[in-house]
C-alpha positions in Angstrom: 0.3 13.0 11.2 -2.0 11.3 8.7 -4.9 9.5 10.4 -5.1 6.1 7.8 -8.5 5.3 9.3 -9.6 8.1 6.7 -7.7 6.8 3.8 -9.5 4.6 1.1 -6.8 3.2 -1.9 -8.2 1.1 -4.7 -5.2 -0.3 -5.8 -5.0 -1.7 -9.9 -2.6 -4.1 -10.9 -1.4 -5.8 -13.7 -0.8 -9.1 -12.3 -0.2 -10.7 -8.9 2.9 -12.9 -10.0 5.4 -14.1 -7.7 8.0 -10.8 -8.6 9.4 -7.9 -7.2 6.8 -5.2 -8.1 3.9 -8.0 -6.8 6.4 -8.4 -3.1 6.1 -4.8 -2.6 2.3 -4.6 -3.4 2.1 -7.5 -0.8 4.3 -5.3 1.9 2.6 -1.9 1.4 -1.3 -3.9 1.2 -0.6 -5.7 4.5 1.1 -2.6 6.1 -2.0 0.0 5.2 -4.5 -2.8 6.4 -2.5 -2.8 9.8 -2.5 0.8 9.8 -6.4 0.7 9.5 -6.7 2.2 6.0 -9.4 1.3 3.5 -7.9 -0.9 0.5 -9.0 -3.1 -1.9 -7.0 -4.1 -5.3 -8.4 -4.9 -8.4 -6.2 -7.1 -11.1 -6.2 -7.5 -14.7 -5.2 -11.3 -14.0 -6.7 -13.6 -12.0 -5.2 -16.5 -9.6 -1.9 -15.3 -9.3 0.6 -16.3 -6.4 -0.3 -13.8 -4.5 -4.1 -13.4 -4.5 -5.1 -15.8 -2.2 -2.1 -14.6 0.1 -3.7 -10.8 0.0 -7.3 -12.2 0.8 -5.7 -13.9 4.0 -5.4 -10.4 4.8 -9.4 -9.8 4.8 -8.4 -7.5 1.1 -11.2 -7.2 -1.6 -9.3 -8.7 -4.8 -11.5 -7.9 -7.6 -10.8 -9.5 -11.3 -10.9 -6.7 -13.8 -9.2 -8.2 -17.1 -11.8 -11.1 -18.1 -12.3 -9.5 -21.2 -9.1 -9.0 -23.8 -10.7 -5.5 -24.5 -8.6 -2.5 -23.6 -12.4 -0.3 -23.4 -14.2 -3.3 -21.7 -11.3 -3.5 -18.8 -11.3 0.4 -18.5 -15.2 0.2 -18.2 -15.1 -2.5 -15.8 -12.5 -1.0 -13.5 -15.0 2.5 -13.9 -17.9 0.8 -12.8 -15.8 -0.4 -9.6 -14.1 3.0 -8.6 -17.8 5.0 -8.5 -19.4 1.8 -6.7 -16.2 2.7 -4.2 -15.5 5.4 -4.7 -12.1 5.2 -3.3 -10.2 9.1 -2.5 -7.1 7.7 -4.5 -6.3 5.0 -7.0 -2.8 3.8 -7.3 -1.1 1.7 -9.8 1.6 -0.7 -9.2 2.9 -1.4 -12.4 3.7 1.2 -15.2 2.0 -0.9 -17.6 -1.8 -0.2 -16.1 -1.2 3.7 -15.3 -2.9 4.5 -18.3 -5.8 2.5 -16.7 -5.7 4.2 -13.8 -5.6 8.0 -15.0 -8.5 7.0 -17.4 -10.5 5.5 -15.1 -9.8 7.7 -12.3 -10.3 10.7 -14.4 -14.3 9.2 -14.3 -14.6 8.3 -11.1 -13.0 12.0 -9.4 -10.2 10.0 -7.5 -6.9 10.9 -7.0 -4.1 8.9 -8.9 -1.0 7.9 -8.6 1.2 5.8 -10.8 4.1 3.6 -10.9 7.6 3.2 -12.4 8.9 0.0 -11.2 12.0 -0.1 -13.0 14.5 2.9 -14.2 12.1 3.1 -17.7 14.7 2.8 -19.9 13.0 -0.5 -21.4 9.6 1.2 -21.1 10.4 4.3 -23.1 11.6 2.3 -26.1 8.0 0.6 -26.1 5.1 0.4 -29.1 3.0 2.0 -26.6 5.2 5.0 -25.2 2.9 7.9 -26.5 -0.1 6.2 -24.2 2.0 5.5 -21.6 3.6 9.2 -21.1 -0.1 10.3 -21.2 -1.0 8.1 -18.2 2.1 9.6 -16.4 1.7 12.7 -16.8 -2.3 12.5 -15.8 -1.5 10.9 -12.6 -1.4 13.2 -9.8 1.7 11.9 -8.2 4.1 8.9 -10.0 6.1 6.9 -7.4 9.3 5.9 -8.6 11.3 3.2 -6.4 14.6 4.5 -7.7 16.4 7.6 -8.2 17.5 7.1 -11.7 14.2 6.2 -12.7 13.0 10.1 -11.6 15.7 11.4 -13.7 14.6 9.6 -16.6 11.1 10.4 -16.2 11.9 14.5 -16.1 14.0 13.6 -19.1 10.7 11.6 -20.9 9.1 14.8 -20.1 7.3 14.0 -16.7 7.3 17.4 -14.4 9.4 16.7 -11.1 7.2 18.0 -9.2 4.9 15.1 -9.9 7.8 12.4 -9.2 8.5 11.1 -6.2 10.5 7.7 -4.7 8.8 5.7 -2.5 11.5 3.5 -1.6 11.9 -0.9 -2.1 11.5 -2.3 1.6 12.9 -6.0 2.6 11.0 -8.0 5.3 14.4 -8.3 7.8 12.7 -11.0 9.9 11.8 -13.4 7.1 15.0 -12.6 5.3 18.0 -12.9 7.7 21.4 -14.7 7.7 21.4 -18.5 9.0 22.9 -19.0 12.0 25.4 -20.7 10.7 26.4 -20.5 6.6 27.6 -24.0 5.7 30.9 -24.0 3.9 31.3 -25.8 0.9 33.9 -27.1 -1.6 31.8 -25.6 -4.1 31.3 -21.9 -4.3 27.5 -21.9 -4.9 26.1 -18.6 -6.6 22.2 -18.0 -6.7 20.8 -15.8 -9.7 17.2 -15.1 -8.8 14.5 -13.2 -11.7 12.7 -13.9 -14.6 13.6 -15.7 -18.2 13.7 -12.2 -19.7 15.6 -10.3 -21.9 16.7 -7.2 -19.6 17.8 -10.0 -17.2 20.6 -10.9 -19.4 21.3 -14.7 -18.4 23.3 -14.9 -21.2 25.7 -12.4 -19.8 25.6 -14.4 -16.8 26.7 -18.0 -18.5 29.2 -16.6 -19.9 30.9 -14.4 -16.6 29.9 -17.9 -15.0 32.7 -20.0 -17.8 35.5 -17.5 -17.0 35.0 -18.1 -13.3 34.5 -21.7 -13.7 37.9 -22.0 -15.5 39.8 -19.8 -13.3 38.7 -20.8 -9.6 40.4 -23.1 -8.0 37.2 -23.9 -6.5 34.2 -26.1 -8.4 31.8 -23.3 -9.4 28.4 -23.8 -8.9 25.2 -21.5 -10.4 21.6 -21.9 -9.0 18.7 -20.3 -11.0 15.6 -19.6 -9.8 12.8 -18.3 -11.7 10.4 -18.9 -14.6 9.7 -17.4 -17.6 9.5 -16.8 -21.6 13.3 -17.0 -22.3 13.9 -20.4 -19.9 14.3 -23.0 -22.8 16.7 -20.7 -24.7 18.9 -20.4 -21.5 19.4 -24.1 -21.3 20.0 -24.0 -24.6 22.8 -21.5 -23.7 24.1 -23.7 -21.1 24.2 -27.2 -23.1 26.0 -24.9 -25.8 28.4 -23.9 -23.3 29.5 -26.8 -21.7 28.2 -26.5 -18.3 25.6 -28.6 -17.7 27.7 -30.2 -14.6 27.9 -26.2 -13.4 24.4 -24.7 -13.7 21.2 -26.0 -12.0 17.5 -24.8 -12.7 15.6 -24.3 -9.7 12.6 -23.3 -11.5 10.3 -20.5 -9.3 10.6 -20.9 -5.9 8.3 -19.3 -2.9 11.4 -20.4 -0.5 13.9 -17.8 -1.2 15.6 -17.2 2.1 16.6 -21.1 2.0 18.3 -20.5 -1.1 19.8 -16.8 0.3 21.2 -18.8 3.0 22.3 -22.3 1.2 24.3 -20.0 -1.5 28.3 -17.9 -1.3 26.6 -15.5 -3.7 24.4 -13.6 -5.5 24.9 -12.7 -9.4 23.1 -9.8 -11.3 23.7 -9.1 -14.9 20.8 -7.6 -16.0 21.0 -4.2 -18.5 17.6 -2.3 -16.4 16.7 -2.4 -12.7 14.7 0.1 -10.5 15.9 -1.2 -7.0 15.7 -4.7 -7.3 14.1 -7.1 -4.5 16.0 -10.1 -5.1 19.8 -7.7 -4.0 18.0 -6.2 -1.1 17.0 -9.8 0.2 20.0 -11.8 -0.3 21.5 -8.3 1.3 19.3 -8.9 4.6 20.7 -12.8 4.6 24.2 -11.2 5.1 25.0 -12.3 1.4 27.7 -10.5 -0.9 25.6 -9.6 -3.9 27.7 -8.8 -7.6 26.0 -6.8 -10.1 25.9 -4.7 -12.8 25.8 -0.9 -12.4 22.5 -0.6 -13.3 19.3 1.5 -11.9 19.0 2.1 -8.1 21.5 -1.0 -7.3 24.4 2.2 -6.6 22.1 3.5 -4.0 21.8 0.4 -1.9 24.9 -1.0 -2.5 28.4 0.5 -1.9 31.1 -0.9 -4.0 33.4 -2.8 -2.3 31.9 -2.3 1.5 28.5 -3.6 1.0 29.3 -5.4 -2.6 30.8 -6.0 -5.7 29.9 -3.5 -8.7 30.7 -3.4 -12.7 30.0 -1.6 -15.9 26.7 -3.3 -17.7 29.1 -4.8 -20.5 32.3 -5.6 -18.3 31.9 -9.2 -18.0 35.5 -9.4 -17.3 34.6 -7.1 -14.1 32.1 -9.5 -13.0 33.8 -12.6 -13.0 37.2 -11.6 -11.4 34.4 -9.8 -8.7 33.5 -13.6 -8.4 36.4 -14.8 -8.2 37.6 -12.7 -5.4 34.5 -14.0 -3.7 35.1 -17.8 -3.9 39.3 -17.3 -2.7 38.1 -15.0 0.0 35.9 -16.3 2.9 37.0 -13.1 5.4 35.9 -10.7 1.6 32.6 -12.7 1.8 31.3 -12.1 5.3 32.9 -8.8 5.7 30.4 -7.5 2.6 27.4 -9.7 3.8 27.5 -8.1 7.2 27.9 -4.5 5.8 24.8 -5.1 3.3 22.4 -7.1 6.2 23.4 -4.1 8.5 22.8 -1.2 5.4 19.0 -2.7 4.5 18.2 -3.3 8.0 18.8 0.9 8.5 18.0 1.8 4.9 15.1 -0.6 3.9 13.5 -2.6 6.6 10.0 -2.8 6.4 9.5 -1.2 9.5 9.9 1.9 7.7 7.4 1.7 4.7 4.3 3.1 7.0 6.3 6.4 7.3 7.0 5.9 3.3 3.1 5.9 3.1 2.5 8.6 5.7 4.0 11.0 3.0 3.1 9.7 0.1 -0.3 9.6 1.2 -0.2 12.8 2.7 1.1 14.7 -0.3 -1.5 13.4 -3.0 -4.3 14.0 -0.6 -3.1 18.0 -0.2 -2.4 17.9 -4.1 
């Protein structure tokens, strides 16, 4: 069993913004200061959502972006690691893995780096030669999906260097209400960024062929922030359904919404495993999506949700549909998912993720 007491982690991060990849830093942070390890995480932004959450903890957060300079970032973040002089640094996002194998390469620490989604979006970047360098200098890369690893042996990166540490889900701060208040509306909640791989145009328009065939009114709450937000409402006024779609903007309340919502819609064209389906999963919500990265291995279709093809919109909406007839369809598939996250991906099991992961880059 691996002692943590004698594990010191510099983390490096590209941001600390209120999303998915930024959760999961939170959970595995909070769970190796618990476990009595040595962290501390430096971040290429500075006051982010969760920085002042992470110092609560008693965790070092050093700013290491001030300047715009790719060689004056990698120089500060040197400077730190042999001041440290930490046995492993680990990236969060596949972005700054570069940064890590560079500096850690100066410092003589251990690396490991990150893919946060499946990297389909990521190999099709301006910077994919640099970025397949950082992976394949990092000691171990920790993918939190399946089809991310296969993608990465097929970008070249050797398996043995690929392993999945696994999404987890806090099942005590996200769990089904007591009781879920029915509605004459059947509310669904679509949770992410204003991006493009989100696709919230596929979304407004699955949401006008469920609006016109429920019998039900149809309401769509969207939470989030980001570049593409004006053009979605844009979307919406061009689409008639102003009445049908309401902007939440971001929210740090997501269970209330979890639990205040029949639903929740996913439409985006790349995933890893994302946050947002494994929380509404732990509220005992029905959760429709696309067919897209590790959202097959944490959802069954039809027993713990509703799957379709990336471009079947059709698929999507009749899945929606089903939903708003079918109150017996709706708590039958909550209650599979809450129970299937609480075995699979509770946060009770991310120290034993860590034990190993840990473990095997230290032996490496």
């Amino acid at each position: 069993m691996l002692d943590f007491s004698r594990v010191n982690v510099c983390f490096l991060a590209g941001n600390l913004e209120q999303a998915g990849a930024e959760r999961q830093l939170f959970y595995i942070l909070k769970t190796l200061r618990e476990q009595n390890a040595r962290v501390r995480l430096l971040s290429l932004t500075s006051g982010d959502f969760w920085e002042e959450k992470l110092r609560a903890l008693g965790i070092p957060v050093e700013w290491v972006g001030k300047s715009k300079s790719r060689l004056a970032r990698l120089t500060k973040i040197v400077s730190v690691l042999r001041r440290e002089r930490p046995q492993i640094v680990q990236s969060q996002h596949f972005y700054v893995n570069a940064y890590a194998a560079a500096a850690g390469r100066f410092s003589g620490s251990k690396i490991i780096g990150a893919i946060r989604s499946d990297m389909q979006n990521e190999i099709r970047s301006d910077h994919a030669v640099l970025r397949k360098w950082g992976l394949k200098s990092c000691c171990i890369v920790a993918a939190n999906s399946a089809p991310a690893i296969r993608t990465a042996i097929e970008f070249g990166i050797p398996r043995e260097k690929l392993t999945l540490l696994p999404n987890v889900v806090d099942t005590e701060e996200f769990r089904p209400p007591e009781h879920r208040v029915s509605s004459e509306t059947f509310s669904i909640a679509s949770v992410g960024r204003f991006v493009p791989a989100k696709r919230h145009d596929r979304l407004l328009s699955v949401i006008s062929r469920v609006k016109e065939r429920s019998s039900r009114p149809v309401k769509l709450l969207v939470a989030g922030d980001g570049p593409l937000r004006e053009n979605v409402r844009k979307q919406v006024e061009a689409r008639g359904l102003v009445s049908a779609v309401e902007f939440l903007g971001r929210r740090a309340d997501l269970p209330a919404i979890y639990k205040s919502v029949d639903a929740l819609a996913i439409t985006s064209d790349f995933e890893g495993t994302p946050n947002v389906a494994l929380e509404a999963m732990a509220c005992g919500l029905p959760v429709v999506s696309t067919r897209v990265g590790g959202i097959s291995d944490i959802i069954e279709d039809g027993v713990s949700g509703l799957l379709a093809e990336r471009e079947d919109e059709e698929a999507l909406a009749m899945h929606l549909c089903n939903l708003a007839a079918d109150p017996n369809l709706r708590e039958e598939l909550g209650s599979n998912a809450r129970r299937n996250v609480v075995g699979r991906c509770s946060l009770q099991r991310l120290p034993k993720y860590l034990e190993d992961l840990y473990a095997s880059v230290l032996a490496s």
